[in-house]
C-alpha positions as CSV (number, residue, x, y, z in Angstrom):
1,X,58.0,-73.2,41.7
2,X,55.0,-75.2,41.5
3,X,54.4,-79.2,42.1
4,X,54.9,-81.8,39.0
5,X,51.6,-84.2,38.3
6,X,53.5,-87.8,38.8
7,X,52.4,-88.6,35.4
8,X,54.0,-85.8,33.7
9,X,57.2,-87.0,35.4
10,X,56.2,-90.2,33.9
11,X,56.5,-89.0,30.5
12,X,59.3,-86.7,30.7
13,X,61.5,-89.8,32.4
14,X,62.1,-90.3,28.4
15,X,63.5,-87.1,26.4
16,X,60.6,-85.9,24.6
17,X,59.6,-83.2,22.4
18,X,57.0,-80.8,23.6
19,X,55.4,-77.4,22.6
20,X,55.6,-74.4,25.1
21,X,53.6,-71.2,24.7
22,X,55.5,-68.1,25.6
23,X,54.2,-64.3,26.0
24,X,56.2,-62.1,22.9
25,X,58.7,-59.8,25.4
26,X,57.8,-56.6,22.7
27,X,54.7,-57.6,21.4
28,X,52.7,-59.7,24.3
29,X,51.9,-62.1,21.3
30,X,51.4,-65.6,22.4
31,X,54.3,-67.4,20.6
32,X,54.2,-71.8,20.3
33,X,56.9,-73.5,19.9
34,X,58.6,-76.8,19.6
35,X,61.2,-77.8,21.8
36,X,63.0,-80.5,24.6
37,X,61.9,-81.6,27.7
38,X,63.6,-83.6,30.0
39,X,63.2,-83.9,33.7
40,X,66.3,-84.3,35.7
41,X,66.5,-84.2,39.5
42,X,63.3,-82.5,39.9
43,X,63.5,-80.1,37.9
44,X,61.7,-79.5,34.1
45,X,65.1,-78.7,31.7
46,X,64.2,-77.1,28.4
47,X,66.7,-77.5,25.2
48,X,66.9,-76.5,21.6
49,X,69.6,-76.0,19.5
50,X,72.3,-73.5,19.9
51,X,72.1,-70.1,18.9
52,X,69.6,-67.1,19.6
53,X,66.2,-68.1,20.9
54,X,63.5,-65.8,21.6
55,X,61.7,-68.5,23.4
56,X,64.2,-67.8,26.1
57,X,64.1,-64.5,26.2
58,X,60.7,-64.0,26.2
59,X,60.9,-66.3,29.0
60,X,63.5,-64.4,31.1
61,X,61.1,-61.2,30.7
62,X,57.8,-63.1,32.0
63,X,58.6,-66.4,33.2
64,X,54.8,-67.4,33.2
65,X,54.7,-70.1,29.8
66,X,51.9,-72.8,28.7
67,X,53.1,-76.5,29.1
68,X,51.7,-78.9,26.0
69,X,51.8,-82.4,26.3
């Protein structure tokens, strides 16, 4: 886990939409998307809409993702 600039917290205090960059679990693609951030007890929650979403898979193969603000 790694430490959370105090003015990142600022920002995500307020639901906000922000882009993640994830490595493609087949292809090792970079793949942006759109999606929810909220912060909540510390912690960096990510949200879209129900369903299949490769974002999280690709994420649960290699956790490592680009944060855009």
């Amino acid at each position: 886990m790694c430490e959370i600039d105090k003015n990142i917290i600022g920002l995500l205090r307020h639901d906000m939409v922000v882009d993640i960059t994830t490595r493609g679990r087949k292809t090792s693609l970079a793949r942006r998307i759109e999606i929810w951030a909220h912060y909540l007890q510390g912690r960096i929650l990510l949200a879209s809409r129900p369903g299949h979403r490769s974002w999280y898979a690709n994420l649960i193969d290699n956790p490592e993702f680009t944060f855009h603000i």
